[in-house]
N, C-alpha and C positions, 0 to 999 in steps of 0.2 A: 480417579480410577487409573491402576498403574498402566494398562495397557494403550492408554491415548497418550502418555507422557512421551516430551519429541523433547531434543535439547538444540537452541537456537543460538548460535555464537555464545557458547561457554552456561548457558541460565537455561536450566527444564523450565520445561511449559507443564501446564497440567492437561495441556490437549493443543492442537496444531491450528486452532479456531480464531484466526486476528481479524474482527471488524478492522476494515480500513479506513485510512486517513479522508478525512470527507462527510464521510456515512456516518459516521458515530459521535461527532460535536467533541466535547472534551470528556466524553462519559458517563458526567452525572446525570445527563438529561434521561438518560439509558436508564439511570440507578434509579428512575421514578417508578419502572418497569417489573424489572427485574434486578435480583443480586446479580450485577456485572463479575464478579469476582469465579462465576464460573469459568471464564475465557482464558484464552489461553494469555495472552495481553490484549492493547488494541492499538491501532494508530491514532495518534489523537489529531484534530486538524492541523491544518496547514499552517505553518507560521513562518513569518517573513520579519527581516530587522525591524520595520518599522506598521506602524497600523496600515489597511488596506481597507478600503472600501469593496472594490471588487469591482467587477463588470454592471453596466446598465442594461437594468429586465430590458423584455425579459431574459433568462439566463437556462430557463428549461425549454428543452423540447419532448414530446413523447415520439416514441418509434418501434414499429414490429419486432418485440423482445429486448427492448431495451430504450433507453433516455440520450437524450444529447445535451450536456451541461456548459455551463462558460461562469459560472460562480467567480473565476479569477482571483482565485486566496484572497479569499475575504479574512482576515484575521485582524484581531486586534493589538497586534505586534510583540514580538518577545519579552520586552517589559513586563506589560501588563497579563501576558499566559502567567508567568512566575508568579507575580504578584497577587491575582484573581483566581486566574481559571486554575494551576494546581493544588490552591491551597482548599479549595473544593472539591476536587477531582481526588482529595488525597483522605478525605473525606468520607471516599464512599468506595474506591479504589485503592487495595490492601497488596498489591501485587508492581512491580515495576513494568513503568508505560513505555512504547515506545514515542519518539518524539520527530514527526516529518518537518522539514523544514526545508522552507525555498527560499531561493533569491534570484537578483539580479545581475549578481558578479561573484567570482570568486571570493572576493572581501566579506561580502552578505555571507554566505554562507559560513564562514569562515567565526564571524562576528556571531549569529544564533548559535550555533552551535558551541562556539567556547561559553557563552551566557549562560545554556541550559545545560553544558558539563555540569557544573555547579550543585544541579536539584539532585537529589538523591533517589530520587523516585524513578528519573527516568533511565532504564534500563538500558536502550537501545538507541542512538540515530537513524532515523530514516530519511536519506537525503534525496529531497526529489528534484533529479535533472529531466524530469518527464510531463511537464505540464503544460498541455496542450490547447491553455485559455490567458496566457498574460502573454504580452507583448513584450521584448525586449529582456527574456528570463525565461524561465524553465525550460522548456522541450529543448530550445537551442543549445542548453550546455549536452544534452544527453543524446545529440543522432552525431557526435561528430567524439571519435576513441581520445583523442588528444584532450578538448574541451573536460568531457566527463574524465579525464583522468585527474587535471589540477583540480575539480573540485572533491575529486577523492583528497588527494594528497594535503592540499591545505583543510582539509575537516579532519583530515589524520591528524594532522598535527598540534590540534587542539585540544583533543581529547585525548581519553584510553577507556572509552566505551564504545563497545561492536558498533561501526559505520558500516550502515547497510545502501548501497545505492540503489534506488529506483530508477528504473528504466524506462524509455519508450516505445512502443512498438511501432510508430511512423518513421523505422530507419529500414534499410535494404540490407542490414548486415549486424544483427542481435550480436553473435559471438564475437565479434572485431572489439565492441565495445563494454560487452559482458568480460572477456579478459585485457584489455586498456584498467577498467577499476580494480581487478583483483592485480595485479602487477602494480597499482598505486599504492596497494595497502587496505582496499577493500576487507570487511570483513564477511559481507555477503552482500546480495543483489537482490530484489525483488523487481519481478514482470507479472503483468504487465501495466502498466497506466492506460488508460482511457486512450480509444483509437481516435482519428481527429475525423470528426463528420459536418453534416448541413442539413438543413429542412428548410423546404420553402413553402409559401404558403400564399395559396390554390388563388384567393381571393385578394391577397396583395400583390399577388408575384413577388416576392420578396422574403429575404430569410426569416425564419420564424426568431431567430436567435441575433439580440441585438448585436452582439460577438461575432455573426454572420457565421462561425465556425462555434464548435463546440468539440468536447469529449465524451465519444462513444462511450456507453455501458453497455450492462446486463447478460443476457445468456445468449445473446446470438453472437457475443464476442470471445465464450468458450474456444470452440476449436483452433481459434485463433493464439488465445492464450497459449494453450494447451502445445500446439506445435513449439511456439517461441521457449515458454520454459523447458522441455524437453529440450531446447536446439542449446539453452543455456547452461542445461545441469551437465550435457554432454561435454562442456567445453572448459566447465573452468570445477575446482576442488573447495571453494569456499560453498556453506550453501547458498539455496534459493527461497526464497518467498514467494508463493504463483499466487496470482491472482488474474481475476477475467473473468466474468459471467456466471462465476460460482455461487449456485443457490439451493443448493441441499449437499447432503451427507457424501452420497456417489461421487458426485463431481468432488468434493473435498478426495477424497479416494483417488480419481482419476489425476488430481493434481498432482497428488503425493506421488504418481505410479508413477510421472510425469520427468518428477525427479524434484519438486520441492519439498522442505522440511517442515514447513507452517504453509498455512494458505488464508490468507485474505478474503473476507465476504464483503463488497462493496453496495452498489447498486441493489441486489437484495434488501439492505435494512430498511434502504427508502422506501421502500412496497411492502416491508411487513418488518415491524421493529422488533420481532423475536424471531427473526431468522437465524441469528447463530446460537441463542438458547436451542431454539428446536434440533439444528444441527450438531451442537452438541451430543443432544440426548439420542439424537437416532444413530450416530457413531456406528456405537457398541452393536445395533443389531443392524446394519448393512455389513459391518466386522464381518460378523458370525455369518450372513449372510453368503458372503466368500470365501470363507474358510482364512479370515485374517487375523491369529490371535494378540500378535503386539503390532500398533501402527505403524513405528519408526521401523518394523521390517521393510515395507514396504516402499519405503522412498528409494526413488530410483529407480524402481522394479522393472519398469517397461524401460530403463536405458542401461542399463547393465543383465537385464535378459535377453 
């Protein structure tokens, strides 16, 4: 439908709809579901130079509108994504994927990323200096303008596919480090990743999360989002990616108004694995519902209104 089509670092989407990195495996498991190939792309999971087991369960927490996770990039490392999981994913998945990838040094990052230049499928980098469940890696490259800049700059340097940096939202100062990566060579940003939380539990006295800390989801973390990418589209000229608590059509709306180009459904698929099919479909009549007849009018609208 021509009126959902958004253009995302240089490549139209056919809707602004990216299951996110995490929430959606490598896709096929999705394609058991449904034709994945309605989306606009997706994030596929997390991948790191080398295999990851991940953090020791438990690893979920439940919470008043939302989850608290510490999964810690479980992946089974760049190698074997190439080797296994895209030649499956490529299978059922007709559209080019985006590709998140972490590490633990500038080198890491540096190293997946020139490996998965390569595939021809993947459309997009999505570099997460925002993860707020490994030790010694993720979130640290991304609350500090300097850090997230060199891993802009060397993931530039390996490729000449759109480098998009994920962000964190456990910093005091979003736009500092929202233009540090566009001044590297950023080609857009996406906010927000998972806020960093706790549960403890009543009968142990003790965290429920063997991580002791996890990352925030779901929809109580909305308004949160929502401020941050607003505070982001306001500051830098590359786009944005919003994500944060979004779980229907509205909020997809609200994000765009926000000032994002695409928008991310994360924590949603876990609670119902046809949340961005549905969201897809209901689009069109919250559109109409507003008087909204092409979507990419609308990015930015509440920060350039």
């Amino acid at each position: 439908m021509e009126r959902l089509k958004v253009n995302l670092c240089g490549t139209e989407l056919d809707n602004p709809v990216i299951p996110a990195s995490g929430t959606f495996g490598f896709g096929y498991e999705f394609a058991e579901l449904y034709d994945i190939n309605i989306l606009g792309t997706f994030s596929f999971k997390g991948t790191t130079k080398e295999p990851r087991f991940g953090n020791p369960t438990p690893r979920i927490a439940e919470c008043t509108s939302g989850m608290i996770n510490a999964v810690g990039l479980q992946n089974p490392g760049v190698d074997k994504v190439i080797s296994e999981e895209l030649p499956k994913l490529k299978a059922v998945f007709h559209k080019k994927v985006m590709a998140n990838v972490s590490g633990f040094s500038v080198e890491d990052y540096a190293y997946t990323c020139e490996k998965l230049d390569r595939e021809e499928q993947i459309g997009w980098f999505e570099v997460n200096v925002s993860c707020p469940n490994v030790h010694g890696g993720g979130m640290s490259f991304g609350t500090d303008p300097d850090s997230a800049a060199k891993v802009t700059k060397a993931v530039r340097s390996v490729t000449s596919k759109p480098v998009i940096i994920k962000l964190s939202p456990n910093v005091t100062d979003i736009i500092s480090i929202a233009k540090a990566c566009e001044a590297a060579g950023a080609d857009g940003i996406s906010l927000i990743n998972t806020l960093l939380g706790m549960r403890i539990d009543l009968k142990t006295k003790r965290p429920v999360i063997a991580n002791k800390t996890g990352g925030f989801s779901g929809p109580a973390i909305l308004p949160v989002a929502l401020r941050m990418v607003y505070q982001a589209a306001s500051a830098v000229k590359i786009p944005v990616v919003g994500m944060g608590g979004v779980s229907c059509a509205e909020d997809v709306i609200e994000m765009m108004l926000a000032g994002a180009t695409a928008v991310q459904i994360g924590a949603a698929n876990l609670v119902n694995p046809f949340a961005c099919k549905e969201i897809i479909e209901n689009l069109p009549r919250v559109m109409d519902k507003y008087g909204i007849n092409n979507i990419k009018d609308i990015i930015g609208g509440a920060v350039n209104g």
